[in-house]
N, C-alpha and C positions, 0 to 999 in steps of 0.2 A: 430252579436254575441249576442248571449241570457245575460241580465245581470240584478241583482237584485239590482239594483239602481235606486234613480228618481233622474231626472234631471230638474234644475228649467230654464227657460231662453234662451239667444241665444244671434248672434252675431250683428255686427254693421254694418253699412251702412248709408249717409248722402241724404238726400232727397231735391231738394231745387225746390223755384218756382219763373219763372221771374217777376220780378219787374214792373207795369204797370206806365205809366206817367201819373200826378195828373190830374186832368181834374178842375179847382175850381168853374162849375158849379155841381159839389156832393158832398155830405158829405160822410167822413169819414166813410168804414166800413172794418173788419177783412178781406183780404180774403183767408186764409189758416191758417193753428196750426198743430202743429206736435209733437208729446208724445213722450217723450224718455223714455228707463226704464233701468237701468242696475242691474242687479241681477250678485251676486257671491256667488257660494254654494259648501258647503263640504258636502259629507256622507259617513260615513264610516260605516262598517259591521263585524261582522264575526261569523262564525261559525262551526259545524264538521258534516255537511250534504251534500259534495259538490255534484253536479251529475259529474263532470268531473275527480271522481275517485269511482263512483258505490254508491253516497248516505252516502260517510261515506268519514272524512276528511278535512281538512281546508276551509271554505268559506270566510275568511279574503278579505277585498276589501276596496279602497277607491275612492273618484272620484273628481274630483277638477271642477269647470263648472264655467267658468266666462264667461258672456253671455250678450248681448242687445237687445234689440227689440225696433222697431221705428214705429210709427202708423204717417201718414203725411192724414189730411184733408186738402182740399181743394173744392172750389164752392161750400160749405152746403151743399151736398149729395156724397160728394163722400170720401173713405177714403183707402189709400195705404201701407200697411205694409210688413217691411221684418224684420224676423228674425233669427238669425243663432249663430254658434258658436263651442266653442272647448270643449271638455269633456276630459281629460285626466283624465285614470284610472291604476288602478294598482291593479293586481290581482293575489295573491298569488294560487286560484284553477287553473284559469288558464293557469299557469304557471307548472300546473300539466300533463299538455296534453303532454308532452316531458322527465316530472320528471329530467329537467333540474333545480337546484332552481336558480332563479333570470337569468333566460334566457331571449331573446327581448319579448316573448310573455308575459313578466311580467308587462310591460306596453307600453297601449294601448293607442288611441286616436279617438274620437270619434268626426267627422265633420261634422255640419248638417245648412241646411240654408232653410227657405221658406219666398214665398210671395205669398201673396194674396190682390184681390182687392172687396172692397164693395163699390156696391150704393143703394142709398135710391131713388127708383124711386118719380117720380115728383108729379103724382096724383092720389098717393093711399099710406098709413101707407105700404108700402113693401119693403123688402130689400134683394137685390141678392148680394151674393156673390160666388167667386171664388179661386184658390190657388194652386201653386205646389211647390217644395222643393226638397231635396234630404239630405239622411242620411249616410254616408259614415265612414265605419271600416277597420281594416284590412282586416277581411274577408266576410265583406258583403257591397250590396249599397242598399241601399230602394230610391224608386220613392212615395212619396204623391201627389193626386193630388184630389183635396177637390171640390165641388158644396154645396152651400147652398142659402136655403130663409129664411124669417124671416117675420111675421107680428102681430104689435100690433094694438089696437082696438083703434079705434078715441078715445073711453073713455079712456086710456091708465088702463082700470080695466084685461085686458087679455092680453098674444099672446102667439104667435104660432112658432116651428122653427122647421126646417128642413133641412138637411143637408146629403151630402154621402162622401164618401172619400176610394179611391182605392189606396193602396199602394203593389208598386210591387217590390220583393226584389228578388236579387241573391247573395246566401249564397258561393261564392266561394272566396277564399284567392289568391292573389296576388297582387289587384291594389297600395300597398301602400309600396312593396317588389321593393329596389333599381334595382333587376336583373329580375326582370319579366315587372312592370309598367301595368297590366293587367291582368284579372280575370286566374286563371290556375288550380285549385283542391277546393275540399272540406277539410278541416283539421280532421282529423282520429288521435285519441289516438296513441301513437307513435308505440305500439306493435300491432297495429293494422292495419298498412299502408300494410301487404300484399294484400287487394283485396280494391276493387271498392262496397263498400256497400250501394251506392246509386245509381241508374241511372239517376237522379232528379238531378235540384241544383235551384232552383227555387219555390219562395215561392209567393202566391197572396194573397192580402185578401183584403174585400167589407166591410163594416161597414153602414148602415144606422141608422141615427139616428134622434129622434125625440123629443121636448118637448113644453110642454102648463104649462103656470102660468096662476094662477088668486086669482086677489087681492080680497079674500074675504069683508073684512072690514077695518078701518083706523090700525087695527094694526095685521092682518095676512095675510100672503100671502102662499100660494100653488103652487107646482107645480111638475108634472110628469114628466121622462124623459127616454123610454122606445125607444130600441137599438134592432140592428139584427149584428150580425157577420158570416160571411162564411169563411172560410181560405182554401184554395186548392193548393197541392204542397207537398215540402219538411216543413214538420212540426216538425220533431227529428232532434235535435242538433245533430250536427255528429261529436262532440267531449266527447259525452256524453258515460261514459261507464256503462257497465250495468254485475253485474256475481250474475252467477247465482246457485242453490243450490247442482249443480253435478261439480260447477270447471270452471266451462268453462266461457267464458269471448266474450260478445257484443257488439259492434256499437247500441244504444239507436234506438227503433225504432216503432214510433207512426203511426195512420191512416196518410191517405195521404188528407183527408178532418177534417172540423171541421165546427161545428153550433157553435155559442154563445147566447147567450139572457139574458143579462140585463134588469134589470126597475127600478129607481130612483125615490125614493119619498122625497119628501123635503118641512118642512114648515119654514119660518121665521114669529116670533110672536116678535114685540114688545112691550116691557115691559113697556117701558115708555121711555123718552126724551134720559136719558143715556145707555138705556141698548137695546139689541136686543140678542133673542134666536134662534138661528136655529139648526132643527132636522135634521136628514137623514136615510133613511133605503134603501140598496139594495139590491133588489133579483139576482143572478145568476144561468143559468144552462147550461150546455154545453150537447155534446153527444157520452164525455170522458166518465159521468158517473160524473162530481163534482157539488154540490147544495151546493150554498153558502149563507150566509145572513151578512150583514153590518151593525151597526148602530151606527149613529155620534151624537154627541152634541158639538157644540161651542158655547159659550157664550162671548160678546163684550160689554164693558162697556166703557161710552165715559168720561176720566176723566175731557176734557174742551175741547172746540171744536179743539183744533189740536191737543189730545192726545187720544188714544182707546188704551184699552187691552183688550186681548183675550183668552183664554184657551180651548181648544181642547182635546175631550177623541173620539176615537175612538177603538171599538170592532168589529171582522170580525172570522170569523167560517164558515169552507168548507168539505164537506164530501171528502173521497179521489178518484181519478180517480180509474175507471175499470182496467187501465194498471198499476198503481203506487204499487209497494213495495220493502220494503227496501234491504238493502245491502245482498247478495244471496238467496234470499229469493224465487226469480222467479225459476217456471218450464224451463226446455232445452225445450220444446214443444212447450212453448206458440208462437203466432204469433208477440203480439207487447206488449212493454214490455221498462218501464222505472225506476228510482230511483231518478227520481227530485223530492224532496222534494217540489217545487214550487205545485205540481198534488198529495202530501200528504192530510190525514185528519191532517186538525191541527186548530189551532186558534192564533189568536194573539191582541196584544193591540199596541197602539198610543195614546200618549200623547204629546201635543203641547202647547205652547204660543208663541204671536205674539204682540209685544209693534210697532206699529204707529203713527208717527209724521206728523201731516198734517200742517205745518205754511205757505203757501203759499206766502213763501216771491219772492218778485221780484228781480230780481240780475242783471237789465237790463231793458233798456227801455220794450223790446219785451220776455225776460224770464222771466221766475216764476219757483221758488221751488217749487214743488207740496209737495213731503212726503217722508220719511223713512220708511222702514220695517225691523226689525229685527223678525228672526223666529227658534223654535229651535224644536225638535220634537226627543224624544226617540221610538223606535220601540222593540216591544220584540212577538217572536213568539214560539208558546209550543214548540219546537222542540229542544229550546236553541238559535238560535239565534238574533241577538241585532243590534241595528243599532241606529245612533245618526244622527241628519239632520242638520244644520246651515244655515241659508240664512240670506242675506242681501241683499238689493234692495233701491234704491231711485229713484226718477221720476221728469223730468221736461218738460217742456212745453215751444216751440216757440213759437209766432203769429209771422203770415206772413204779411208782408207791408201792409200799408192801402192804401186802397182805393178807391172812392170816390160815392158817392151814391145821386141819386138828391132829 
């Protein structure tokens, strides 16, 4: 299900590694650690742009996401992580799809878990990674399933990464329906269930991506980060309605392909001991017809070594898709033809602060506190609508039994 939220984080899972017998001809060394994180985030939204009633309408929404992720190292190059979690949402547009109000479609849940594994091969600065997951709704599953490499330069003045990631999604409603227990339809506006306006129900998409830093000098670094997208399949939401300027009323419906093309540029300059600047600009263009531009500044100031704050402004501005206009506005003629305002011309701002606590206390022979994060971030887009973000996160740290080294 298409949804204008972000979601920070994932679920839990416990990792452990067996215990070797001392040998008292070696000395002492680590041999495994493993990262905990737990993030818990609100966002809420709302608006009167919905596409799941024609671009005009309630967007009202909230998302509740308590999440962990676990990174478990072990033998000095190798490292295993899984993450996953629950996203409970509740959505007052899409709960328009039946103009039932506070119908089951009112709220949602969202379940999604991955794991991936990296190693840092033995004789050369290189690093392969791997990964797959699964994202699961009421009415969709996605498949990720991720390859990547990674190298930095013996100077550690550059590197380089490299990455792909194909996820493959079926948009059909039933697996999470007590009387079905498996995929059965596509979800169609309710006045709209007399015909099959899809013969599709399956969505792919390819992502490669790519990026190089380099430390110019002791206080700035650079680096690019330039992206290819394909998407092939069911691309139009098929709960999305669309009417248009003679009356008549459609199933939302886009090419069955898409390009994307991103590039990220990004510096960090610091300032000096306490403070660190980072830039960002990104370009966008697809082959909808939307040319977008981004540009961030955050600024981090360290008030004592386990205290930083931050402040965050981002600005972003998108020409509007070829297919995009508003609520009846579309010809009965055209071919394909949407009112999501997501594929509008608009602009919008982001403002954020982020207070961190890094005291690195130990609570245990073998734990340590790492940090706190508090984060809060208002969103406002030309359109009208708003959205507020909340997170919190803290992080600790195992070591794994020691073990003996000659």
């Amino acid at each position: 299900m298409k949804k204008k939220y972000i979601v920070f984080g994932a679920m839990a899972m416990a990792l452990g590694l067996k215990a070797q017998k001392p040998d008292t001809a070696y000395q002492k060394k680590t041999l495994s650690k493993t990262d905990i994180e737990a993030v818990f985030s609100y966002y809420g939204q709302d608006g009167n742009n919905s596409a799941v009633t024609g671009g005009t309408g309630t967007e009202k929404l909230t998302v509740y996401a308590p999440n962990l992720k676990i990174a478990h190292h072990f033998k000095g190059r190798n490292t295993l992580a899984f993450s996953g979690g629950v996203d409970v949402i509740t959505s007052a547009s899409t709960d328009n799809i039946d103009f039932v109000v506070s119908s089951a479609s009112r709220v949602d849940a969202r379940s999604h878990a991955d794991f991936d594994y990296r190693r840092e091969l033995k004789n050369a600065p290189v690093g392969i990674a791997g990964g797959a997951g699964f994202s699961l709704e009421s009415d969709y599953l996605s498949l990720p399933f991720r390859l990547g490499l990674d190298y930095t330069a013996p100077s550690q003045m550059n590197s380089f990464q490299l990455a792909f990631q194909a996820n493959f999604d079926d948009l059909r409603w039933g697996r999470l329906n007590e009387d079905y227990k498996r995929p059965v339809t596509l979800v169609y506006p309710v006045e709209l269930r007399g015909q099959e306006w899809f013969d599709i129900y399956r969505r792919n998409s390819y992502t490669l991506k790519m990026g190089f830093s380099q430390v110019v000098n002791k206080r700035l670094i650079l680096a690019i980060f330039p992206e290819v997208h394909y998407q092939k399949g069911l691309l139009s939401t098929p709960f999305h309605r669309v009417y248009f300027n003679d009356g008549s009323l459609k199933v939302e419906n886009l090419p069955r392909q898409r390009w994307k093309l991103p590039v990220g540029l990004q510096a960090n300059y610091f300032l000096g001991s306490r403070m660190v600047l980072k830039g960002n600009y990104s370009f966008y263009k697809d082959d909808f017809g939307i040319t977008a531009h981004a540009f961030q500044v955050e600024n981090t100031i360290k008030i004592s070594p386990a205290v930083a704050l931050s402040a965050l402004l981002r600005y972003y501005t998108q020409k509007a898709s070829r297919y995009f206009k508003p609520f009846e506005q579309h010809e009965a003629g055209e071919n394909f033809y949407t009112s999501d305002y997501d594929l509008a011309g608009l602009g919008s701002w982001k403002l954020g602060v982020n207070a961190r606590l890094a005291p690195f206390w130990y609570v245990g022979n073998r734990c340590s506190f790492n940090e706190v994060n508090i984060r809060y971030a208002w969103y406002h887009r030309s359109n009208g609508l708003e959205a507020h973000i909340l997170t919190f996160s803290f992080g600790l740290s195992i070591e794994g039994k020691k073990g003996k080294k000659r």
